[in-house]
Residue, then its C-alpha position, 0 to 999 in steps of 0.5 A: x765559509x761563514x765569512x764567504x756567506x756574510x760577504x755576499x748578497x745571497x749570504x746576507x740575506x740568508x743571516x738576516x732571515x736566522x736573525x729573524x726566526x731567532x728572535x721571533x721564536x723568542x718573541x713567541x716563547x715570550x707571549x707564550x709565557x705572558x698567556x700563561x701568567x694571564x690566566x693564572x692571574x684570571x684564575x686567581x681573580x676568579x677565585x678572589x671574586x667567587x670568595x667576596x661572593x660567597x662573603x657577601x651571601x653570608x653576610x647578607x643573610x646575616x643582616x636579613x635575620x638580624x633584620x627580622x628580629x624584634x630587638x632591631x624592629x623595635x629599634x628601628x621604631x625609636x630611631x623613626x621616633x626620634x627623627x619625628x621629634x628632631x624635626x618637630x622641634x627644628x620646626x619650633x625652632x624656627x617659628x619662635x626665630x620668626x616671631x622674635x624677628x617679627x616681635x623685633x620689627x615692630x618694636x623698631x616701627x612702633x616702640x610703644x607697642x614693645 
């Protein structure tokens, strides 16, 4: 009997369409099982991101008392400090390169000024 539905028009198109409920109902039990995994992946970020959250909270408030303290004020003044110094003497640096440049020049000009 299943050989006489295959055989004729109207029995082809009958398997054809069991054919193609079958697979779509595999289809669907396979985006079914996708959604799923999603939102447990989703959930599992949630929670990672709500844990670097709570991280950073701690951390931050762990940087704002260290802040506050005197030890790091003071600190902070002397690294202010030493920058002013690095530039000054970057400055005097270059100014003593541009008068023995100048020095140079005019010793090439006029030797009996050197």
């Amino acid at each position: 009997m299943l050989l006489d539905t295959m055989c004729n028009a109207f029995g082809g198109i009958i398997l054809l369409a069991v054919l193609v409920t079958l697979l779509t109902s595999k289809e669907k039990q396979i985006e079914s099982n996708a959604s799923s995994d999603s939102q447990e992946l989703a959930q599992r970020r949630l929670a990672l991101g709500q844990t670097n959250l709570q991280k950073s909270l701690q951390l931050a408030a762990s940087l704002q008392a260290k802040a506050g303290a005197e030890d790091w004020k003071q600190q902070v003044a002397l690294l202010k400090a030493r920058k002013e110094v690095q530039d000054t003497l970057l400055e005097v640096r270059e100014a003593a390169a541009r008068t023995s440049k100048e020095i140079d020049e005019s010793g090439a000009i006029d030797p009996q000024l050197v």
